[in-house]
C-alpha positions in Angstrom: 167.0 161.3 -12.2 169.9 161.7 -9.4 167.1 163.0 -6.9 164.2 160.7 -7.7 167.1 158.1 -7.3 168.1 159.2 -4.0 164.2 159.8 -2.9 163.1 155.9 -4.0 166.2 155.0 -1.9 164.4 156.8 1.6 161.6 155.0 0.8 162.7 151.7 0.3 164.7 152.2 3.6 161.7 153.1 5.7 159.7 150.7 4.1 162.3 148.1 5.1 161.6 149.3 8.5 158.3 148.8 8.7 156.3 146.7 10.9 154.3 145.3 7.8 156.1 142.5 7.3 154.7 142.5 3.3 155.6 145.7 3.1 159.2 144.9 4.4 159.4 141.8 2.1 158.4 144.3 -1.0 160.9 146.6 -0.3 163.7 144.3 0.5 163.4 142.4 -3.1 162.8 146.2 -4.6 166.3 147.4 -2.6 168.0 143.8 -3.9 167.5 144.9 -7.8 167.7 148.9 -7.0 170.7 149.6 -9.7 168.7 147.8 -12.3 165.2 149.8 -11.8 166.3 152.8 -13.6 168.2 151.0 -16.8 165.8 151.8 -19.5 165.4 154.7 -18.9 169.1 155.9 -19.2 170.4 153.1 -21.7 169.0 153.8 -24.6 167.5 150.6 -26.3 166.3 148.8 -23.0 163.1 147.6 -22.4 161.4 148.5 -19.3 160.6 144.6 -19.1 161.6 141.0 -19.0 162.9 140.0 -22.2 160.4 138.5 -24.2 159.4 134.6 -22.8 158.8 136.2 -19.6 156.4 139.0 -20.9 154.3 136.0 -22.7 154.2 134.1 -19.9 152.9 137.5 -17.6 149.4 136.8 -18.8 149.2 132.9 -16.9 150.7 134.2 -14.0 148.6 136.8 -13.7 145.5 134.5 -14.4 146.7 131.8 -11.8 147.0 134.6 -9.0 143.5 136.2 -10.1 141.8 132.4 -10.6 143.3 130.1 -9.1 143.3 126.4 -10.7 140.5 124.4 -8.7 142.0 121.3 -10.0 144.8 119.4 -12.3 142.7 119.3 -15.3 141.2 122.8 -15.0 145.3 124.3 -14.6 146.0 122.2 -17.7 143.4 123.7 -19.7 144.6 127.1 -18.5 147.9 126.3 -19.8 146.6 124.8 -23.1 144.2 127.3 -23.8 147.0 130.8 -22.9 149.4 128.6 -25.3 146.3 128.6 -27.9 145.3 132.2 -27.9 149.3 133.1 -27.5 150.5 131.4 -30.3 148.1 132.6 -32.9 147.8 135.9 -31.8 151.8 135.9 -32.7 150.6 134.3 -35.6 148.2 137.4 -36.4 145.4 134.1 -36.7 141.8 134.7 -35.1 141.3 132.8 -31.8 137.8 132.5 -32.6 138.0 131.1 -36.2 140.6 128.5 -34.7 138.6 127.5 -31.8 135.4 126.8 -34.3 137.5 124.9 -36.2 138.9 122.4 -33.3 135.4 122.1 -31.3 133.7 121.3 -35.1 136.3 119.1 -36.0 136.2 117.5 -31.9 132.6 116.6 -32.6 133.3 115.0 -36.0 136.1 113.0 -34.7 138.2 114.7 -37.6 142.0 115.8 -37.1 141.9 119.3 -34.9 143.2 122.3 -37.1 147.1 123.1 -36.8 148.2 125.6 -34.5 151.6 126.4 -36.2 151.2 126.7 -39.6 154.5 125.8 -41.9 155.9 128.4 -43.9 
């Protein structure tokens, strides 16, 4: 562990002095949290990523950087829709079953299905 430590340590330092200025941003934020990178794997019990908000909120990140949002109403639709699929997959509820249910009851002006069931 002790060597690989030492060895990411070179390469964050010549990366740092690079003349790719990206390159030189990634390794400067990498260098900035260097004594946390190896804590899960030698404190037992630590997870190897953000505590738990964070990791649900990974996938719209990751879908705004892929995507993009064209406009207001399509970003709020991304975030209604992640929140959607999110929520009941905690839930252990199908996405598809709910989504049939809130576009039938959409077109019969009828009261949507409930996204957090009570007890």
């Amino acid at each position: 562990m002790v060597g690989l430590s030492l060895a990411l340590l070179e390469v964050l330092g010549a990366g740092a002095r690079s003349r790719d200025r990206k390159l030189v941003r990634c390794c400067r934020r990498l260098w900035s949290v260097y004594p946390a990178l190896g804590t899960f794997v030698v404190v037992e019990g630590a997870e190897p990523t953000n505590h738990h908000a964070e990791r649900v909120q990974r996938r719209a990140v990751l879908w705004r950087r892929t995507f993009g949002c064209p406009s207001a109403a399509g970003c709020r639709f991304v975030e209604r829709i992640l929140t959607v699929v999110r929520s009941l997959r905690l839930q252990e509820r199908s996405v598809v079953q709910f989504l049939q249910q809130a576009v039938a009851a959409h077109r019969s002006a009828s009261p949507g299905p409930k996204l957090v069931l009570k007890g």
